[in-house]
MARNUTOR-267045 format. One record per residue (C-alpha): x, y, z. Coordinates in Angstrom, 3 decimals, decimal comma. Example, Ala and Ser with C-alpha at 12.3 -4.5 7.8 and 13.67 -1.06 7.14 Angstrom:
REM MARNUTOR-267045
- px|py|pz
- 12,300|-4,500|7,800
- 13,670|-1,060|7,140
END
This chain:
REM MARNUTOR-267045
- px|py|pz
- -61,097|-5,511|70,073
- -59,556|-3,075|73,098
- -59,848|0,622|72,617
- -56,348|1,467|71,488
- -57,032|-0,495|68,654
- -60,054|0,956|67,454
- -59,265|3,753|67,847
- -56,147|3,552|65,719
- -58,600|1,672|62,947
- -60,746|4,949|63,376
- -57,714|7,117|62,673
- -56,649|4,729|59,558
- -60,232|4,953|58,034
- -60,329|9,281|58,354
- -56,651|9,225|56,657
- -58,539|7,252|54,209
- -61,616|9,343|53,608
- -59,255|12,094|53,222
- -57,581|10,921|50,985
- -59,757|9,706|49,302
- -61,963|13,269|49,214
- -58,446|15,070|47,812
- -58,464|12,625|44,961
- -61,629|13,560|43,907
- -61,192|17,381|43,803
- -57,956|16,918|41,826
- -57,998|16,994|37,966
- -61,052|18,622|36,661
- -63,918|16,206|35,690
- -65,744|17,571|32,477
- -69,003|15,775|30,905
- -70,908|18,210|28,540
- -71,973|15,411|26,462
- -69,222|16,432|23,613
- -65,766|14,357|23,929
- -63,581|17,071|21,931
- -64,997|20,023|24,131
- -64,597|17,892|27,692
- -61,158|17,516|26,404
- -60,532|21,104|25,790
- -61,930|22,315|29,109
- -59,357|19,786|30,978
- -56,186|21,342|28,892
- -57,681|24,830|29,811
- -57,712|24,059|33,289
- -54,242|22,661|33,386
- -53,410|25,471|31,557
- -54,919|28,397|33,277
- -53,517|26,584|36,675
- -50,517|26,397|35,060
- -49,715|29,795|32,880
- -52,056|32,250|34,747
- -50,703|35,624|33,424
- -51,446|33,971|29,606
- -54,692|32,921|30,562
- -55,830|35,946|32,647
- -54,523|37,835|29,068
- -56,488|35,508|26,975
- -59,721|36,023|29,105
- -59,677|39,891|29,182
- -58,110|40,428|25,760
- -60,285|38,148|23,629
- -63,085|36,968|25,524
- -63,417|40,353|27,039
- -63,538|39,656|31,221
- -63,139|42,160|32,848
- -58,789|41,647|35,116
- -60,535|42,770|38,330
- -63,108|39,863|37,162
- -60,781|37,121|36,862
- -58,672|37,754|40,090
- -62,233|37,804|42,260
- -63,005|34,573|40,659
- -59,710|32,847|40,856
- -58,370|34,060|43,650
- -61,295|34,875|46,214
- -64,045|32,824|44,932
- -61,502|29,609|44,125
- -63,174|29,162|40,710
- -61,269|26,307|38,401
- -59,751|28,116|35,527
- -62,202|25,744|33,285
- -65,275|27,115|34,818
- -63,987|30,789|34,144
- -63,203|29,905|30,880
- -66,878|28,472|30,156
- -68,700|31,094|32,101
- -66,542|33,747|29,460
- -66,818|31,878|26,346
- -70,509|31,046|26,777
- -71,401|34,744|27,586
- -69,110|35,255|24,367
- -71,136|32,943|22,378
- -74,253|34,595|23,680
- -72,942|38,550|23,017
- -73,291|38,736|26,851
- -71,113|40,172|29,572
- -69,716|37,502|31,749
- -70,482|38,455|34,488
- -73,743|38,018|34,028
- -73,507|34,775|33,448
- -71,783|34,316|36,626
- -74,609|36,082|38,332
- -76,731|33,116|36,534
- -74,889|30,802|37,845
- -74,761|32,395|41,369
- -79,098|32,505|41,097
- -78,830|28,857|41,637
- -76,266|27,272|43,646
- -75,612|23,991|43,254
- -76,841|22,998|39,806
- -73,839|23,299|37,940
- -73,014|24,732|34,853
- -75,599|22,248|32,786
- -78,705|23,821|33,987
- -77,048|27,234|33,581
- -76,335|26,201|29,674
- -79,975|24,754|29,416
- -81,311|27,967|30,407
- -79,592|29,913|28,014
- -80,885|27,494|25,278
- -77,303|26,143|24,758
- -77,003|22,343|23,508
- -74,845|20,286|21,914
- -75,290|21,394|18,253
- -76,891|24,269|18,799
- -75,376|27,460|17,175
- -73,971|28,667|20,259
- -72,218|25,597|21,538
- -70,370|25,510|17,630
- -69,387|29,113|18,252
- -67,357|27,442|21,639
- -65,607|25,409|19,325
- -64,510|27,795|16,919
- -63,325|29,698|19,991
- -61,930|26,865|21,900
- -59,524|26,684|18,475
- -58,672|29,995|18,183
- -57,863|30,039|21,603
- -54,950|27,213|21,202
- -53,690|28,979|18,363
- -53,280|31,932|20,421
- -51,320|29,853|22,824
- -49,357|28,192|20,462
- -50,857|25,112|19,666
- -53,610|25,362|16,496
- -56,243|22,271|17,025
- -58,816|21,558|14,667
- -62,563|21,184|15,560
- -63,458|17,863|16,269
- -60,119|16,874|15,683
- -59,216|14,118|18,592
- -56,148|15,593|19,678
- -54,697|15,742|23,428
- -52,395|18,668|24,565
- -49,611|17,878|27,195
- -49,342|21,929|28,639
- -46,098|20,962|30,456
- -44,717|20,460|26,526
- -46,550|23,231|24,852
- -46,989|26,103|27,564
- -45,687|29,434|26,371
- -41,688|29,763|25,569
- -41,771|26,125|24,767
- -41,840|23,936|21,236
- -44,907|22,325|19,976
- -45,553|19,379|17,636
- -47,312|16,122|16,655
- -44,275|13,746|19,056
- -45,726|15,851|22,500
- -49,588|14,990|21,873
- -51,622|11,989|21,162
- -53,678|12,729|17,438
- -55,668|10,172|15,566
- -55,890|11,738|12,255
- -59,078|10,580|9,910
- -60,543|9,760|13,151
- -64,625|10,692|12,836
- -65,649|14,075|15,148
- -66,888|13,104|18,031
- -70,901|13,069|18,583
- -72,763|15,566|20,403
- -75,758|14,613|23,432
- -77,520|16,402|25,523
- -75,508|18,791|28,276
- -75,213|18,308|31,465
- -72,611|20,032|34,396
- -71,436|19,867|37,298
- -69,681|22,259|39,796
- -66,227|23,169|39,701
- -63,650|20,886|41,458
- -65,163|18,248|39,402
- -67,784|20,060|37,141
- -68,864|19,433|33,909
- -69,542|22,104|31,684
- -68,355|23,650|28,092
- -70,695|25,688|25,897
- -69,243|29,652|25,297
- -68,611|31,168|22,069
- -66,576|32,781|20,131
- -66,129|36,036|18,861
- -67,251|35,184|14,941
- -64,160|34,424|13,368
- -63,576|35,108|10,080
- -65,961|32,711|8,008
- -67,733|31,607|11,366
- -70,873|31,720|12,351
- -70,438|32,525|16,139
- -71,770|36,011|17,656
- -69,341|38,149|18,859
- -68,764|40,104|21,874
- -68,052|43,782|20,615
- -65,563|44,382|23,419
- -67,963|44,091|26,310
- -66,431|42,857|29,542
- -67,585|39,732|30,898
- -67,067|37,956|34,338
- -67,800|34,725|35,312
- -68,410|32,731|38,281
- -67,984|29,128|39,668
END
């Protein structure tokens, strides 16, 4: 095989690898062990990346994040609006500012938002992880689009974003389905990071701690 050849098989195979590396980092790749909250933390994402003044209000108004937060996170730090959204709703869950859960996180790089949940005690089941749900809900009906708890449901953003209609013909709902079962936790970074545990605020009837207003931050 002469040179020019190889070395156009060379350039093929980096287009490739490219490619290939862009297609991973696209989407947002959730796996906390819970089906209904991996779903949720993909429609956030596509939401947040989608609607960011509604989001950045959601964050600061109900889960308490501090704006200045947010924009660090998002905009210097190149968090995924998923991960800000856990790193908030867990330090929710936990009656914790979220920024120091981000400064958890920060403590050790690398091991994704699964070791950070394990630390905290969060699990699957755990009191904590069913205060995330409860948020997670009240979240979407803030938004526009009421979901159930461990109601399999999918939410198409591009339908249901704000100033637009909602209803059953724009998402994907088995109804009577059973609630999906809970395992044990595990994350990954953002970009293709699995996480979802947060809390919310105790909503009426719920069980969930809540904030009291403090400002939380939260990083990748």
């Amino acid at each position: 095989m002469n040179k020019a050849r190889i070395w156009t098989l060379l350039i093929a195979l980096g287009i490739a690898a490219c490619g290939a590396a862009q297609a991973q980092t696209i989407g947002y790749n959730i796996r906390t062990g819970d089906v209904w909250v991996d779903t949720r933390l993909g429609e956030i994402n596509d939401y947040g990346r989608r609607y960011r003044e509604p989001f950045f209000d959601e964050m600061s108004g109900y889960y308490g994040a501090p704006r200045p937060l947010l924009v660090e996170l998002i905009d210097q730090r190149h968090w995924a609006p998923a991960d800000v959204y856990y790193a908030c709703a867990m330090a929710r869950a936990l009656n914790l500012p979220c920024a120091e859960v981000v400064r958890e996180y920060d403590r050790h790089p690398g091991q994704g938002w699964g070791a950070v949940a394990k630390r905290y005690g969060i699990k699957p089941g755990s009191p904590a992880f069913h205060a995330f749900k409860r948020g997670a809900a009240t979240t979407y009906g803030h938004w526009g689009y009421p979901v159930v708890v461990d109601r399999p449901v999918r939410v198409d953003w591009s339908q249901h974003g704000p100033g637009k209609g909602k209803g059953p013909s724009h998402a994907s709902q088995a109804k009577g389905s059973s609630p999906s079962r809970s395992h044990s936790p595990s994350g990954k970074d953002h970009g293709g990071n699995g996480k979802g545990h947060g809390g919310d605020k105790g909503d009426k009837g719920g069980h969930g701690k809540g904030n009291n207003g403090k400002g939380n931050g939260k990083g990748h």
